[in-house]
DSSP file (Angstrom, degrees, kcal/mol; ACC not computed):
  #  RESIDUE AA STRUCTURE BP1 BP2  ACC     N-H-->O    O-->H-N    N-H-->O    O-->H-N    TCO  KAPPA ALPHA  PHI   PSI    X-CA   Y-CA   Z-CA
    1    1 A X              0   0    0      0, 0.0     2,-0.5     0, 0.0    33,-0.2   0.000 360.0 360.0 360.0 140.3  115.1   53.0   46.8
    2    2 A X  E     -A   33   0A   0     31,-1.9    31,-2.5   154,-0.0     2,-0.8  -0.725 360.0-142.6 -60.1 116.7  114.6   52.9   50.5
    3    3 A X  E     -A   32   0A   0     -2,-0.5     2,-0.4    29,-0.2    29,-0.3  -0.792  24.6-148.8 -91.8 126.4  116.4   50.5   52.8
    4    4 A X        -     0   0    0     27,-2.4    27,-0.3    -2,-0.8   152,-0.2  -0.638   7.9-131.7 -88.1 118.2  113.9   49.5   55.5
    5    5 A X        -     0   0    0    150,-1.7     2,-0.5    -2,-0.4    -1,-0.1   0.050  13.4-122.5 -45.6 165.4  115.0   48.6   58.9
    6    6 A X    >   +     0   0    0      1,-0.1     3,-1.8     3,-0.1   149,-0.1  -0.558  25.8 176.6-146.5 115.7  113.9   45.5   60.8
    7    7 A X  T 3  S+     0   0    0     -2,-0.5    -1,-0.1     1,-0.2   148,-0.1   0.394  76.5  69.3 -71.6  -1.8  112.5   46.4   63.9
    8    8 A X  T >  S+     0   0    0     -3,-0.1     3,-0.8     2,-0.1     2,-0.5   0.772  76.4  97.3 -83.9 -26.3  111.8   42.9   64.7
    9    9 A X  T <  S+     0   0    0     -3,-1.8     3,-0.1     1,-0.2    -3,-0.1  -0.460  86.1  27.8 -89.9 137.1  115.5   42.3   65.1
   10   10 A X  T 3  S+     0   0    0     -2,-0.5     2,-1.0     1,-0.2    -1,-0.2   0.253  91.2 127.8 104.1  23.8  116.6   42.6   69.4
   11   11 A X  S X  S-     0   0    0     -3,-0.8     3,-2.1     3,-0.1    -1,-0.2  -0.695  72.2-110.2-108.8 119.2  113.0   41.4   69.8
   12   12 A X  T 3  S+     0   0    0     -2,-1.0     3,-0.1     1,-0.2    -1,-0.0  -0.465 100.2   5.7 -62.1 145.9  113.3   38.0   72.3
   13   13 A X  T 3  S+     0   0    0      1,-0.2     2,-1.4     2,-0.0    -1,-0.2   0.447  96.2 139.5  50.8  33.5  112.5   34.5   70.6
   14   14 A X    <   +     0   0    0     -3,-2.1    -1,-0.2    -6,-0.2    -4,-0.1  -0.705  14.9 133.1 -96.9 106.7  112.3   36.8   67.2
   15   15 A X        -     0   0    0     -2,-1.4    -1,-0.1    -3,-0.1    -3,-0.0  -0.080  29.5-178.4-166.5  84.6  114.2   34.4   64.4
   16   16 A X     >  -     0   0    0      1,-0.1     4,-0.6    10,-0.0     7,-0.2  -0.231  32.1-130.1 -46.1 135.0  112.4   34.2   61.4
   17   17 A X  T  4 S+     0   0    0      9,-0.1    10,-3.5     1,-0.1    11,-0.2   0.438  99.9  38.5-101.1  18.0  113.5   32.2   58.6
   18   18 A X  T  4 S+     0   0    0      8,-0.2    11,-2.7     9,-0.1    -1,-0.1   0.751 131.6  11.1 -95.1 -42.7  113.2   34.9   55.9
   19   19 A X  T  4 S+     0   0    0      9,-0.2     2,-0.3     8,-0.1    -2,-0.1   0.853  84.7 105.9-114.9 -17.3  114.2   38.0   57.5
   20   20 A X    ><  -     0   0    0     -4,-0.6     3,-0.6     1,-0.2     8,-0.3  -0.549  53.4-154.1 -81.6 127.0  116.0   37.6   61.1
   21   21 A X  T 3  S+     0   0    0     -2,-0.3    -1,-0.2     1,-0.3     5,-0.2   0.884  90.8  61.9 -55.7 -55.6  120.0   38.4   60.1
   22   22 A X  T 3  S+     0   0    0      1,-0.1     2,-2.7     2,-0.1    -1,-0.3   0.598  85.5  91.9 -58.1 -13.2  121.2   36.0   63.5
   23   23 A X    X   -     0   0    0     -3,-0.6     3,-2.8    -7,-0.2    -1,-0.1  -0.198  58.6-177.3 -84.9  86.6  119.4   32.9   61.9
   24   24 A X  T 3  S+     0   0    0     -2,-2.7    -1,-0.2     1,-0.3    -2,-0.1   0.897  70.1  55.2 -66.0 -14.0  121.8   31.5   60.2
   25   25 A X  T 3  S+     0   0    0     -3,-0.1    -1,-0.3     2,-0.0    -2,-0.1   0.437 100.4  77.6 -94.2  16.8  120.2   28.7   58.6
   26   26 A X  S <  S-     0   0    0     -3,-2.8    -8,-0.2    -6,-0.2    -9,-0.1  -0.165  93.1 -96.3-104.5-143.9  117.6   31.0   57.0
   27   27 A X        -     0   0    0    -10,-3.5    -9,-0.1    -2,-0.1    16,-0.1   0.782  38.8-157.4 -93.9 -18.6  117.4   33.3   54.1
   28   28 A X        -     0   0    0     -8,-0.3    -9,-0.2   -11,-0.2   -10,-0.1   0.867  18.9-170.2  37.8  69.0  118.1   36.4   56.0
   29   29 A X        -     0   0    0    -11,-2.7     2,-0.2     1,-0.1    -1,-0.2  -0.320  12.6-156.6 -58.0 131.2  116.5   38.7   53.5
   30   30 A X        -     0   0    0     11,-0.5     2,-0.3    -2,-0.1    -1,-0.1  -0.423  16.3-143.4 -95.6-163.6  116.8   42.4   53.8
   31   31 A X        -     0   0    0    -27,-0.3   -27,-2.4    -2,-0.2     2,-0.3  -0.992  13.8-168.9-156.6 145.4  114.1   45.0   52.1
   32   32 A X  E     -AB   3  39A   0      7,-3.3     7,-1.5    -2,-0.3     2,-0.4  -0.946  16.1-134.0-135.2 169.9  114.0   47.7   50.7
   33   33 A X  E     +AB   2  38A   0    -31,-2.5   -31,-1.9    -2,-0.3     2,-0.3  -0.830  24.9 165.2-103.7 154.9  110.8   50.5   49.5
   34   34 A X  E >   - B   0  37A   0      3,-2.1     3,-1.2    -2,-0.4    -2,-0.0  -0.840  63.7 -67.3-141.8 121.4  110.9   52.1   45.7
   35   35 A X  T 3  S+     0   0    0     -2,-0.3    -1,-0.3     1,-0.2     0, 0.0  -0.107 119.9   6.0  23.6-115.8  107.3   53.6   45.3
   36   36 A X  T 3  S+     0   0    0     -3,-0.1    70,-0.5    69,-0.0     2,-0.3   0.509 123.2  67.0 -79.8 -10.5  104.5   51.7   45.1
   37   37 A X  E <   -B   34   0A   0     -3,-1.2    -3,-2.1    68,-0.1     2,-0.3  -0.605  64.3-129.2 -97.4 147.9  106.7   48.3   45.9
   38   38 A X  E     -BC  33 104A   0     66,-2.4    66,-0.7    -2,-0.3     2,-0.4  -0.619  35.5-165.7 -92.3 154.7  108.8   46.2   48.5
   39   39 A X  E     -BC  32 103A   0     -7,-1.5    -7,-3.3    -2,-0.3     2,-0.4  -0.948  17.7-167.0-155.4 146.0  111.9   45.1   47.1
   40   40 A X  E     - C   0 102A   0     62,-2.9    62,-2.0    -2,-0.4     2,-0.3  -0.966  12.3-161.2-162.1 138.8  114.6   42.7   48.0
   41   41 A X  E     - C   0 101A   0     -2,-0.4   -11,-0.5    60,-0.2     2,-0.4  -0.819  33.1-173.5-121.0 129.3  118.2   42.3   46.5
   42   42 A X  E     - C   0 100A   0     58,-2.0    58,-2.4    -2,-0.3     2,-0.3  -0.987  25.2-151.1-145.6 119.6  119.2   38.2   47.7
   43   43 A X        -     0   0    0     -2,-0.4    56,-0.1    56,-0.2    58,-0.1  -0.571  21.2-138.5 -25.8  23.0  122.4   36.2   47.4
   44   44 A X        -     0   0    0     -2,-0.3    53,-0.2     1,-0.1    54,-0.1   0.366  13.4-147.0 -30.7 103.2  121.4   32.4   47.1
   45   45 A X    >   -     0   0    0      1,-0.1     3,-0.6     2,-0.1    -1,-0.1  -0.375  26.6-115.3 -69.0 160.7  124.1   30.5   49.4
   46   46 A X  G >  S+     0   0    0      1,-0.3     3,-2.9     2,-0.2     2,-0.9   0.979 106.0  74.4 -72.8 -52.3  124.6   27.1   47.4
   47   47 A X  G 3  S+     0   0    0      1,-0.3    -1,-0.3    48,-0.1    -2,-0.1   0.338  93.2  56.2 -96.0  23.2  123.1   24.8   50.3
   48   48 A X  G <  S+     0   0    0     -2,-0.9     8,-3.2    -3,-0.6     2,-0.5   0.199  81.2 102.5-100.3   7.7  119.9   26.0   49.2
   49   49 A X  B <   -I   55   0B   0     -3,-2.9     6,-0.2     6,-0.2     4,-0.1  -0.546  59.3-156.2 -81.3 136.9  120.3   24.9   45.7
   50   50 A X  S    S-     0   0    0      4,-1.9     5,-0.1    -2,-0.5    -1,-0.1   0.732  76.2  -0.8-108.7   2.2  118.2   21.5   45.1
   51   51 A X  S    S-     0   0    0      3,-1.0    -1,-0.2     1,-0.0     4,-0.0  -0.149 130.4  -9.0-173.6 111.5  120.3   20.1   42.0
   52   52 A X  S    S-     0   0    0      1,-0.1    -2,-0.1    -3,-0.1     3,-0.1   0.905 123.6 -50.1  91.5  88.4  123.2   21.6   40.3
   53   53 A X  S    S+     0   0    0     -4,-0.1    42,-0.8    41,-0.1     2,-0.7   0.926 102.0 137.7  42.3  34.4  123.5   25.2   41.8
   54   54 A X  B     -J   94   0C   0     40,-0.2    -4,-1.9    41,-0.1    -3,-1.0  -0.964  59.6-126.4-108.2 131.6  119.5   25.5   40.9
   55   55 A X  B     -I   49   0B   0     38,-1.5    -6,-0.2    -2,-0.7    38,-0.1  -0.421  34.1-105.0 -91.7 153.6  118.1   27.2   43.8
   56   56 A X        -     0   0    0     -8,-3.2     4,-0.2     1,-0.1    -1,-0.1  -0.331  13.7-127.8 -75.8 162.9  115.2   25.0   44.9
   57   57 A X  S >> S+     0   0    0      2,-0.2     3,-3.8     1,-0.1     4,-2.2   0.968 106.3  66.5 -80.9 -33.1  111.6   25.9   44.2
   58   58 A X  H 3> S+     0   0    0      1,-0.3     4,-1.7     2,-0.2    -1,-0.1   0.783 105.4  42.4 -15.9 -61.7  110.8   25.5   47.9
   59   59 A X  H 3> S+     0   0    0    -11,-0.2     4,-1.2     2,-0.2    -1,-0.3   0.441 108.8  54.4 -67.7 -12.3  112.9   28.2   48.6
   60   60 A X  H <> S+     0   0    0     -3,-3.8     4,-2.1    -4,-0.2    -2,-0.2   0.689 107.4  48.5-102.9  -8.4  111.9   30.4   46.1
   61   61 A X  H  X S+     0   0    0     -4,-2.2     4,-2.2     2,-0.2     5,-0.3   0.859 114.1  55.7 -66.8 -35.2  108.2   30.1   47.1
   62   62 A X  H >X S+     0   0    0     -4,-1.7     4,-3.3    -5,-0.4     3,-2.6   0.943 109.4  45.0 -42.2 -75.4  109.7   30.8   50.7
   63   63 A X  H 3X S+     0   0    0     -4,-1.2     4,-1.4     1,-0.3    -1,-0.2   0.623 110.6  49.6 -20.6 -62.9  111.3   33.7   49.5
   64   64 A X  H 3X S+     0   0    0     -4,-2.1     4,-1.0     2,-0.2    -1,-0.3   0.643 109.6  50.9 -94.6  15.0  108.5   35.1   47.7
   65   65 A X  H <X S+     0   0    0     -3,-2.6     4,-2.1    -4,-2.2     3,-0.3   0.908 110.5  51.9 -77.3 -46.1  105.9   34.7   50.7
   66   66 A X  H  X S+     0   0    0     -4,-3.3     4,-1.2    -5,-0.3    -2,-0.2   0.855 108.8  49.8 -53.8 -28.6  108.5   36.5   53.0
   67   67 A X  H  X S+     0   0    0     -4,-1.4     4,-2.2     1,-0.2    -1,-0.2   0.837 111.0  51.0 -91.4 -28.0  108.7   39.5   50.3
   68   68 A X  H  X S+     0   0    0     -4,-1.0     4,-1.3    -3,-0.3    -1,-0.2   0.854 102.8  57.2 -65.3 -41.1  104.8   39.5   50.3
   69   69 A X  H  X S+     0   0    0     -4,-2.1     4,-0.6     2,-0.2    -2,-0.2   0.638 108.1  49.3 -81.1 -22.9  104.6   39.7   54.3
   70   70 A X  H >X S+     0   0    0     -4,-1.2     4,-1.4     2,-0.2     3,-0.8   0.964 103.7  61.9 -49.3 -64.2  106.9   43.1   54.0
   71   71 A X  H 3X>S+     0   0    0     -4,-2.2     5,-1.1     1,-0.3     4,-0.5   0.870 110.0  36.4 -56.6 -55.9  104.4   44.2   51.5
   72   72 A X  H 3X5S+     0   0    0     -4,-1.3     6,-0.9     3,-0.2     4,-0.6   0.881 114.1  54.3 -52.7 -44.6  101.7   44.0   54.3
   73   73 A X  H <X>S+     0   0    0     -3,-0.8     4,-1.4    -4,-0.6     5,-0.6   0.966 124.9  27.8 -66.1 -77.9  104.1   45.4   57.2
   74   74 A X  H  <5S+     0   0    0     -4,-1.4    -2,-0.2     1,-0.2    -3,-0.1   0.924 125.8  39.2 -61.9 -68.5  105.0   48.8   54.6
   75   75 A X  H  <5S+     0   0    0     -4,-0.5    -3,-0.2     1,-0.2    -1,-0.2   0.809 136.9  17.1 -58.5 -36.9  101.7   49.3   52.2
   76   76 A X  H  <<S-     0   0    0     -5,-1.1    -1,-0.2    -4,-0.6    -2,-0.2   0.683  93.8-139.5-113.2   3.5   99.1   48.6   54.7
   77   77 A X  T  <5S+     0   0    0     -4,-1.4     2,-0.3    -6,-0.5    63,-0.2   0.996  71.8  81.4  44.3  84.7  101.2   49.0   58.0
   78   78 A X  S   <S-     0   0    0     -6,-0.9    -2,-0.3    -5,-0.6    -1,-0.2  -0.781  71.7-127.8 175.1 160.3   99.7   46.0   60.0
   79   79 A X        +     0   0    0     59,-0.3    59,-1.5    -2,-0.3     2,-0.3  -0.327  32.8 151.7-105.2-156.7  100.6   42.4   59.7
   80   80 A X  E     -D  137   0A   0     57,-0.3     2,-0.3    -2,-0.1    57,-0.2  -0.948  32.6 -86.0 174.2-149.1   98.8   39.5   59.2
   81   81 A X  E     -D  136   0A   0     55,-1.1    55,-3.1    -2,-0.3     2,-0.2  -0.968  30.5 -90.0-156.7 164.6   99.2   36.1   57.7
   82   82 A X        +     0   0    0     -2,-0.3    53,-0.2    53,-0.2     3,-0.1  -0.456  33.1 157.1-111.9 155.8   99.1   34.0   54.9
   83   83 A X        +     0   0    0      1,-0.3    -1,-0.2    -2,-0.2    52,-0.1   0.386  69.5  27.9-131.0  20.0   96.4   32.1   53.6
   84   84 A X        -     0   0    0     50,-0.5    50,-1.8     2,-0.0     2,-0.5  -0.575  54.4-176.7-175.6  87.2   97.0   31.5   50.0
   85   85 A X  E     -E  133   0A   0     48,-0.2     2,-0.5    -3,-0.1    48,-0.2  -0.925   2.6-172.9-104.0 115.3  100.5   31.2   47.9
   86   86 A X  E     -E  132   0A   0     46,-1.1    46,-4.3    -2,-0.5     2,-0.2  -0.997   5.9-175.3 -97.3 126.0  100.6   30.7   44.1
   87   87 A X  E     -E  131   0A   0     -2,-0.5     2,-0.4    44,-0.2    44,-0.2  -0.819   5.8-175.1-118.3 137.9  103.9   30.2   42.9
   88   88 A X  E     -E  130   0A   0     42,-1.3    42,-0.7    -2,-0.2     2,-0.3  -0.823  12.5-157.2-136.6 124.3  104.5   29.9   39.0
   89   89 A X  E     +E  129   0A   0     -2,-0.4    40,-0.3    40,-0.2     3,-0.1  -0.553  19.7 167.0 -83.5 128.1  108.3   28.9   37.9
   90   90 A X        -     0   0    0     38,-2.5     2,-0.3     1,-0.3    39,-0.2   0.554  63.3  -0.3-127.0  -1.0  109.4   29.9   34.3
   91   91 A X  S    S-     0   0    0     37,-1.3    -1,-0.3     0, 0.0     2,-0.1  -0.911  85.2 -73.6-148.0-166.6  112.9   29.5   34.3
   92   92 A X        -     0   0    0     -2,-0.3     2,-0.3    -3,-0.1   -38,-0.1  -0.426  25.5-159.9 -96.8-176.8  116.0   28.4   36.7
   93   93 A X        -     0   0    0    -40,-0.2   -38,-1.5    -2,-0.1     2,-0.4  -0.890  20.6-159.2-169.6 124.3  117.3   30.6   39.3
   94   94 A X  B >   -J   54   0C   0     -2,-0.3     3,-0.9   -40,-0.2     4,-0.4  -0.956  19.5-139.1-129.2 158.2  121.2   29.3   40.3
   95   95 A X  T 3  S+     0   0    0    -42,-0.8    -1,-0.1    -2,-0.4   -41,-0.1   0.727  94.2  50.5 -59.9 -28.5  123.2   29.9   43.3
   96   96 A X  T 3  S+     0   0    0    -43,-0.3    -1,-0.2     1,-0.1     3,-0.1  -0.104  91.0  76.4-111.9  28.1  126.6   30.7   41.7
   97   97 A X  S <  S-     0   0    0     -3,-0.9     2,-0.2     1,-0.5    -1,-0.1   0.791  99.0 -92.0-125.5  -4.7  125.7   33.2   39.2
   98   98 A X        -     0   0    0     -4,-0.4    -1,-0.5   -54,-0.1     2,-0.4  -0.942  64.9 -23.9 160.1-145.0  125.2   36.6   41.3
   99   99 A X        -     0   0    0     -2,-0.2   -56,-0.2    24,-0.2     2,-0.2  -0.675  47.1-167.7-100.0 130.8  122.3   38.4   43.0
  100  100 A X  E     -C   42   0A   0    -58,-2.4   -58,-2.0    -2,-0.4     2,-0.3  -0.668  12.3-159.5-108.9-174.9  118.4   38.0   42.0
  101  101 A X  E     -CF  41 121A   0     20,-0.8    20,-3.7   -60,-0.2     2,-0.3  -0.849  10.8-151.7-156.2 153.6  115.8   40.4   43.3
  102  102 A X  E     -CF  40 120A   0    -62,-2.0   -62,-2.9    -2,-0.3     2,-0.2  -0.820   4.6-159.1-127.9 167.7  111.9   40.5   43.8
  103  103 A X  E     -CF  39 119A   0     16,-0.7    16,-3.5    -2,-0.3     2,-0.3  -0.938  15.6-166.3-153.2 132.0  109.9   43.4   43.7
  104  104 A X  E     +CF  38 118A   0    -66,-0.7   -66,-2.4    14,-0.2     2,-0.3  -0.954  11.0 169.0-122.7 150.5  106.5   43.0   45.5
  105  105 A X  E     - F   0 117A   0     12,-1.8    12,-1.7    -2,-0.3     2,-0.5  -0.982  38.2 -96.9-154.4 140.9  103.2   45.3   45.4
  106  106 A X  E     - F   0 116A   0    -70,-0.5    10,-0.2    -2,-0.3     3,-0.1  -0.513  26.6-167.6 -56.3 114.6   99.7   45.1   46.6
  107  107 A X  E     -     0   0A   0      8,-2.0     2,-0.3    -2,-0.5    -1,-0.2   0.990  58.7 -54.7 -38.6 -77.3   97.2   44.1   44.0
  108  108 A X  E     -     0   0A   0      7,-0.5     7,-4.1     5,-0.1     2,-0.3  -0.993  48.7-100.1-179.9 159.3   94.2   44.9   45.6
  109  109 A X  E     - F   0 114A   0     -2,-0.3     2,-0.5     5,-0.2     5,-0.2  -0.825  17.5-176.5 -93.6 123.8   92.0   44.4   49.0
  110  110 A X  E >  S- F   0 113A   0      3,-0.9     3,-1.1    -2,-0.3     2,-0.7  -0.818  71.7 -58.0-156.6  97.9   89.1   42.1   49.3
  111  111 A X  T 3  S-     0   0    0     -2,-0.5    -2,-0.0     1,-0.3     3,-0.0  -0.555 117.4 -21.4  47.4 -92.8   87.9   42.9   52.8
  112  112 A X  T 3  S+     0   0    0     -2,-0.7     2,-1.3    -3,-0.1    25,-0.9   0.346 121.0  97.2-114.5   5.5   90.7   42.3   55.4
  113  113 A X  E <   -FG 110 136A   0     -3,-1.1    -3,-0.9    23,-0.2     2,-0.7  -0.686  63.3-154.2 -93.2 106.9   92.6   39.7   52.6
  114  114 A X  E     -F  109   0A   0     21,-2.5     2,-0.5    -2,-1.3    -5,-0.2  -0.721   5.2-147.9-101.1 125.9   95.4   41.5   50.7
  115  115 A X  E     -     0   0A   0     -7,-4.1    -8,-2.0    -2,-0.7     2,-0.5  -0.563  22.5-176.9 -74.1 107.4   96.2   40.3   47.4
  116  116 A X  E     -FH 106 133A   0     17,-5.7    17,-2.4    -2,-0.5   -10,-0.2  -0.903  14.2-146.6-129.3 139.3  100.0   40.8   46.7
  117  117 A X  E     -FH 105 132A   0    -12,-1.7   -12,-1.8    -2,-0.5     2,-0.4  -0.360  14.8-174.9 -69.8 152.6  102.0   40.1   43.6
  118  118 A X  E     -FH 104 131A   0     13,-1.2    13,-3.4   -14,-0.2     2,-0.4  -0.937   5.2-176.5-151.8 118.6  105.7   39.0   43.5
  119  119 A X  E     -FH 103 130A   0    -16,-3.5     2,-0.8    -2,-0.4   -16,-0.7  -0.967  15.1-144.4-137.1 129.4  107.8   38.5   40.7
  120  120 A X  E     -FH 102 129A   0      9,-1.5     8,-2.1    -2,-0.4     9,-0.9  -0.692   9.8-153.6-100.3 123.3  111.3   37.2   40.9
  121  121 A X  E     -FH 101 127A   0    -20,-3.7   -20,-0.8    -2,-0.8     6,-0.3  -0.773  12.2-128.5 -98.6 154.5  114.1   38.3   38.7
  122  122 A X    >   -     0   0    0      4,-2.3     3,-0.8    -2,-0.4   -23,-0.1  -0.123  42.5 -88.0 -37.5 152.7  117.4   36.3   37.6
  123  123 A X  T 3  S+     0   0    0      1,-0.3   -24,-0.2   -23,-0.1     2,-0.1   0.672 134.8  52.6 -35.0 -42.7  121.0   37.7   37.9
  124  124 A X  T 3  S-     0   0    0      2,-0.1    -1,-0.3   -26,-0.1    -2,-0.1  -0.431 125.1-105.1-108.3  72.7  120.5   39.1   34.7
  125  125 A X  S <  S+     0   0    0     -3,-0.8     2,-0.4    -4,-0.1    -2,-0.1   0.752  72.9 144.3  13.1  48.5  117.0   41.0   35.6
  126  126 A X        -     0   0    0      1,-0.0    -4,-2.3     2,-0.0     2,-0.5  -0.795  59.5-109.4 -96.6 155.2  114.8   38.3   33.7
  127  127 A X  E     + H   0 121A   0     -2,-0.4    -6,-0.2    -6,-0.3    -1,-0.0  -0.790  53.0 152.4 -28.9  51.2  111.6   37.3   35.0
  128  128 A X  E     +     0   0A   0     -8,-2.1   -38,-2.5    -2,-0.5   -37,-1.3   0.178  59.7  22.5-136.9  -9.3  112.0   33.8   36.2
  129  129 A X  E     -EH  89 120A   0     -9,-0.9    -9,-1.5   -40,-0.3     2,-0.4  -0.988  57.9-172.0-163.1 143.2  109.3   33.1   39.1
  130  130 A X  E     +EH  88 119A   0    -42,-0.7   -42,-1.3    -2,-0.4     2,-0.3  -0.971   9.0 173.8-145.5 126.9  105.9   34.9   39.9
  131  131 A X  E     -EH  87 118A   0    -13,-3.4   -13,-1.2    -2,-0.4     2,-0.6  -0.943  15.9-161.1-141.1 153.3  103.8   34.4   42.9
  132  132 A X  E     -EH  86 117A   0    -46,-4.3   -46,-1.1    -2,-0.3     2,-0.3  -0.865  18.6-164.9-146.9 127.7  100.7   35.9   44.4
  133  133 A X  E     -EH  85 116A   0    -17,-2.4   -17,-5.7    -2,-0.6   -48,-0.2  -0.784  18.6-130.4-121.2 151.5   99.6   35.6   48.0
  134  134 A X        -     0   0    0    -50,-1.8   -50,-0.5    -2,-0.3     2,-0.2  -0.367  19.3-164.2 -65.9 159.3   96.9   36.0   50.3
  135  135 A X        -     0   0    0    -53,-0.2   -21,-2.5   -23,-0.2     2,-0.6  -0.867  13.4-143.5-151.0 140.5   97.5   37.6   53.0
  136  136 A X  E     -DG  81 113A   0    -55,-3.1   -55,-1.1   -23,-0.2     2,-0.5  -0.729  33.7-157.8 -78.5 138.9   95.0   37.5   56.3
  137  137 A X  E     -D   80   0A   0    -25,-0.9     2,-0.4    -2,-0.6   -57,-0.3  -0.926  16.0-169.9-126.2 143.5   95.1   41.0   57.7
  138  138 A X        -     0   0    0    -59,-1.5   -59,-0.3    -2,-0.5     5,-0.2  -0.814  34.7 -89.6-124.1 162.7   94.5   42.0   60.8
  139  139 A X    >>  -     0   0    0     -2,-0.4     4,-1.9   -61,-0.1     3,-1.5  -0.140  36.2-108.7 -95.5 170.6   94.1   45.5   62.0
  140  140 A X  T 34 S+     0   0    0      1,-0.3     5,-0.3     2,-0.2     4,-0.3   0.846 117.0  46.9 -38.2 -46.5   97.4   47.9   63.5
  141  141 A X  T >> S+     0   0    0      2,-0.3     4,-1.6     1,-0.2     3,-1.3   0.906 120.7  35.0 -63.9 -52.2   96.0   47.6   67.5
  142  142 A X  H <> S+     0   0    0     -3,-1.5     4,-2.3     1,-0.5    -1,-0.2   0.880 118.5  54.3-119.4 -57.7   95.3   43.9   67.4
  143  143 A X  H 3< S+     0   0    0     -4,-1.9     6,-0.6     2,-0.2    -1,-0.5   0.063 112.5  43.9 -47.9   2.2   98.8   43.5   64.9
  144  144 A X  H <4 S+     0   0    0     -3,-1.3     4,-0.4    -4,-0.3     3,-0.3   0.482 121.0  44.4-118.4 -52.0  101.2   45.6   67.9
  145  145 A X  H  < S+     0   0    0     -4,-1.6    -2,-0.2    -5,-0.3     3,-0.2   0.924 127.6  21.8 -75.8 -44.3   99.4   43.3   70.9
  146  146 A X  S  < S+     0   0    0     -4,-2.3    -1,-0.2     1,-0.1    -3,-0.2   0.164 131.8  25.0-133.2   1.4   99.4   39.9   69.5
  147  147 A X  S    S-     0   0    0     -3,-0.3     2,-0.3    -5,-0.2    -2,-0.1   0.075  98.8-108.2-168.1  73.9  102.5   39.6   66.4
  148  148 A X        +     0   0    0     -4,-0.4     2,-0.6    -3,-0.2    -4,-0.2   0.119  54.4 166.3  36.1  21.0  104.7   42.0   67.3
  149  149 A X        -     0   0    0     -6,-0.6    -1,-0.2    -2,-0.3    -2,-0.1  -0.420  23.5-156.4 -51.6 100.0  104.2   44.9   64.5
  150  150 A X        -     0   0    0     -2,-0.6     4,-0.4     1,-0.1    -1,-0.1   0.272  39.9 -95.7 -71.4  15.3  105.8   47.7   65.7
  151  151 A X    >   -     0   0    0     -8,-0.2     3,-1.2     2,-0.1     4,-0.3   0.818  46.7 -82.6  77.8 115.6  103.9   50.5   63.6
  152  152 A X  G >  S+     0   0    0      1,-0.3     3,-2.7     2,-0.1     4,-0.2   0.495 123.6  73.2  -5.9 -67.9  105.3   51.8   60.3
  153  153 A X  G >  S+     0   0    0      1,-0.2     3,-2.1     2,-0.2     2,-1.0   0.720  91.0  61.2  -1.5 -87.9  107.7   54.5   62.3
  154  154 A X  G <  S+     0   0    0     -3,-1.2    -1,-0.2    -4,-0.4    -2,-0.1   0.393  92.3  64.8 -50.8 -10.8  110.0   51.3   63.3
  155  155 A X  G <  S+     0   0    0     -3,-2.7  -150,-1.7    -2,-1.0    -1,-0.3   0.469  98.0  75.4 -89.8  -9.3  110.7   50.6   59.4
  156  156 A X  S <  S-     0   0    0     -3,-2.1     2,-0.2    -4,-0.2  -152,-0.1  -0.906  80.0-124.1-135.9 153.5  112.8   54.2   59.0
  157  157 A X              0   0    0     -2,-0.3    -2,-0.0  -154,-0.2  -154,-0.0  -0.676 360.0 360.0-110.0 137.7  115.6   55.3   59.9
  158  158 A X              0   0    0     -2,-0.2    -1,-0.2     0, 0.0    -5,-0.0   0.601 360.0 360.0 -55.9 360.0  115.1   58.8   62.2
């Protein structure tokens, strides 16, 4: 696995609540690449749990929209936005029992909307959450002038 920078971070009014580190009330998600996939290794602090250490689903739809909007920054190197989240929960997800992970990857393209899959593992690498988003994309020139994609380069370290 790669660990992917984030170029976003020195970037003035930049604090995102999935990935910007400084934010402190978000998730502050890193990323990493492993082939065809995004990937991202997350801690659940407890005051995101919504009843008895169970991380809320709120947060885990968050979670996997943010891991989907990487997927767009790395696979098709552009950004865009989302227009379409299905979340389906099959187990719990807790706060106090270690690190979970998603691993995200592009389905498939259907004209500028990219379909990506997301599946969320457990502490003990079970399967526990699955999501698949839309995502509007809009192309690299239009993505660097107008929401602040710094072009695939800015994701690796020289």
């Amino acid at each position: 696995m790669t660990k992917l920078i984030n170029p976003f971070v020195g970037i003035e009014d930049y604090n995102c609540f999935g990935c910007a580190p400084q934010n402190k009330n978000g998730l502050q998600m890193e990323f990493y690449e492993d082939g065809d996939e995004v990937v991202s290794l997350w801690d659940a602090p407890d005051h995101f749990q919504g009843y008895n250490y169970i991380l809320h689903g709120g947060v885990r739809a968050t979670l996997i929209d943010e891991l989907a909007a990487w997927v767009v920054f790395i696979k098709l190197k552009t950004a865009g936005y989302t227009t379409k989240l299905e979340v389906n929960y099959s187990g719990a997800v807790y706060t106090n029992r270690g690190q979970i992970s998603l691993r995200g990857r592009l389905r498939e393209m259907r004209k500028n909307i990219a379909v990506v899959d997301v599946d969320l593992y457990d502490e003990n690498g079970a399967a526990v959450t699955s999501g698949t988003a839309e995502y509007f994309t809009i192309p690299e020139k239009i993505a660097r002038k107008k929401m602040m994609y710094p072009g695939i380069e800015a994701f690796y370290s020289a």
